[in-house]
TIZAFI-748494 format. One record per residue (C-alpha): residue number from 1; residue in one letter; x, y, z. Coordinates in Angstrom, 3 decimals, always signed. Layout:
FIKE, NUM, A, X, Y, Z
...
END
This chain:
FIKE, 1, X, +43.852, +110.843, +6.244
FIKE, 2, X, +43.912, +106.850, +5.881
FIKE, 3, X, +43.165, +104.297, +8.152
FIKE, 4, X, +43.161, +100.417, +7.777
FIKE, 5, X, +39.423, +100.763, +7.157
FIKE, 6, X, +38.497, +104.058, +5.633
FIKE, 7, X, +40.327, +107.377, +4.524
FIKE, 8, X, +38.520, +110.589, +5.500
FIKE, 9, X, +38.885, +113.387, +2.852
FIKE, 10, X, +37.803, +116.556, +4.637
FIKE, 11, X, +36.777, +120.132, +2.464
FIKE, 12, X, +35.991, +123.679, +4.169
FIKE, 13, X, +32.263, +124.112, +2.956
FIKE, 14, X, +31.225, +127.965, +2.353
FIKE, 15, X, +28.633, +127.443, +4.865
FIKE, 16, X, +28.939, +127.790, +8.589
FIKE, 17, X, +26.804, +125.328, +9.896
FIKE, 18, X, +27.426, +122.034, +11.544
FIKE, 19, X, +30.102, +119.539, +9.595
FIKE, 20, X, +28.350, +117.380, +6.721
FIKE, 21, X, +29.360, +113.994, +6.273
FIKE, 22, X, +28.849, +111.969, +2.656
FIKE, 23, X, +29.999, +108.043, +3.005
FIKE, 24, X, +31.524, +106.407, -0.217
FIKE, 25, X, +31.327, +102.303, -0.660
FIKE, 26, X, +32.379, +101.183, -4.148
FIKE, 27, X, +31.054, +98.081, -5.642
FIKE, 28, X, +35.271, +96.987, -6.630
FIKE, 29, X, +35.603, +97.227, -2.475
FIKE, 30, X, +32.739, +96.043, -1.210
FIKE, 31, X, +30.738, +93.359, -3.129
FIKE, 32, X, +26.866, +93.218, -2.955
FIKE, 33, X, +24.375, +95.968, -2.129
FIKE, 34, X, +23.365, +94.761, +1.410
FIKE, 35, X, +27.291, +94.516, +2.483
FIKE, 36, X, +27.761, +97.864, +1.127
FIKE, 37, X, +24.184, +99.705, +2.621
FIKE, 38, X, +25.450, +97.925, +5.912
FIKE, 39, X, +29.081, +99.237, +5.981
FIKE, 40, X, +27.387, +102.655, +4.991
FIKE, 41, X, +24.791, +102.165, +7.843
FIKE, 42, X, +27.840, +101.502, +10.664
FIKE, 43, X, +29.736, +104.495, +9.710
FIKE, 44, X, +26.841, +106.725, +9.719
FIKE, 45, X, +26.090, +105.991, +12.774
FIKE, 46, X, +29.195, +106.256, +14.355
FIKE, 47, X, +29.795, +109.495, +12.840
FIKE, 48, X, +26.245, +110.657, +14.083
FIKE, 49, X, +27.276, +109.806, +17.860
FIKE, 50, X, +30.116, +112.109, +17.942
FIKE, 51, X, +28.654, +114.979, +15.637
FIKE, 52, X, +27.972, +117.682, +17.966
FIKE, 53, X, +31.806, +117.406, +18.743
FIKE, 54, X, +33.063, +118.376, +15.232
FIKE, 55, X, +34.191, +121.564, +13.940
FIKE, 56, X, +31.911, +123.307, +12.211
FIKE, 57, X, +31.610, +124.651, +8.187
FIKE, 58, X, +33.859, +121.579, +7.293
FIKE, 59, X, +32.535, +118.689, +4.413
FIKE, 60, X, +33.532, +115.051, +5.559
FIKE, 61, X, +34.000, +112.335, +3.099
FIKE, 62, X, +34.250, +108.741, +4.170
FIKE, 63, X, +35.667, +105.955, +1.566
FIKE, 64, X, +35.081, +102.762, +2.943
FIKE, 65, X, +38.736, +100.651, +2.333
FIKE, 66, X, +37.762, +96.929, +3.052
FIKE, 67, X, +34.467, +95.303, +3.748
FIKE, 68, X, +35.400, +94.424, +7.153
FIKE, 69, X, +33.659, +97.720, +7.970
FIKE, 70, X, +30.414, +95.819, +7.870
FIKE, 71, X, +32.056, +93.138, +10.404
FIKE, 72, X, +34.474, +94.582, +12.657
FIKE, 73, X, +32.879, +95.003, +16.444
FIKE, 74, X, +31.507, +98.854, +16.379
FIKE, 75, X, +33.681, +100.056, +19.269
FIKE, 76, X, +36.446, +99.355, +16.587
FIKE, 77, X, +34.852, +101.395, +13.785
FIKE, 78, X, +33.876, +104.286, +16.220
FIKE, 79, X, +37.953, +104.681, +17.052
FIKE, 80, X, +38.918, +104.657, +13.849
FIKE, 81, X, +36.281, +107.464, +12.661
FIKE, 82, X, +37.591, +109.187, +16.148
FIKE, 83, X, +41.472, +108.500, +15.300
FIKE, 84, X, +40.936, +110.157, +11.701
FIKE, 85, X, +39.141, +112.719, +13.035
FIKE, 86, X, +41.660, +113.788, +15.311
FIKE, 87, X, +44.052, +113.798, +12.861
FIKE, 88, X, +42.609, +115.406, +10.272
FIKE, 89, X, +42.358, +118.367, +13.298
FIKE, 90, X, +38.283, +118.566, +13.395
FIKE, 91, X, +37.407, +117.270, +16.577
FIKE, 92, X, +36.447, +120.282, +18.455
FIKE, 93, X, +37.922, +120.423, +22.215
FIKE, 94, X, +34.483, +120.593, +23.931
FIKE, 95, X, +31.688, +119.280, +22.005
FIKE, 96, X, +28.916, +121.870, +21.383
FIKE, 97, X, +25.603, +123.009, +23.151
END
C-alpha cells in the first residue's frame, strides 16, 4: 500500500500474537541521522496509539517516502498510518480488550 509519505508492506507472521511493526528510513530518502531517528520516532508513535486496534499475527513494515515525515503536523501522519491501514484490511472493527 503507498501513500504520499510512506508505503506499508504487511506479512502474515506464524505467530498469533499482537501485529509487529519494523519502520524503514534510508539514508538516499532521508538525509542525516537525527532527521531520520525523528521520522522513525513519529511513526512509532503513531502506530503505538492505534495498536490494540490491529489485527493480530500480521508483520507491518513502514518505508518512510519523503522526509516531510519528520515535519508534517502529527494529526497528518496518524491518518495516513490509519488510511494505509485500512486499506491494507488490518484495522480490526473494534479495537481489542
Amino acid at each position: 500500500m503507498r501513500h504520499a509519505l510512506l508505503v506499508l508492506t504487511v506479512a502474515p507472521s506464524r505467530r498469533p500474537k499482537p501485529a509487529r511493526c519494523g519502520i524503514v528510513v534510508s539514508r538516499k530518502m532521508v538525509g542525516h541521522a537525527a532527521q531520520r531517528n525523528r521520522a522513525k520516532r513519529r511513526v512509532r508513535e503513531a502506530v503505538r496509539l492505534i495498536l490494540a486496534q490491529l489485527e493480530e499475527g500480521v508483520d507491518l513494515i513502514f518505508t518512510v517516502r519523503t522526509a516531510a515525515v519528520g515535519q508534517v503536523p502529527f494529526p497528518t501522519l496518524q491518518t495516513a498510518i490509519e488510511t494505509l491501514l485500512r486499506r491494507a484490511q488490518v484495522w480490526a472493527p473494534e479495537p481489542k480488550t
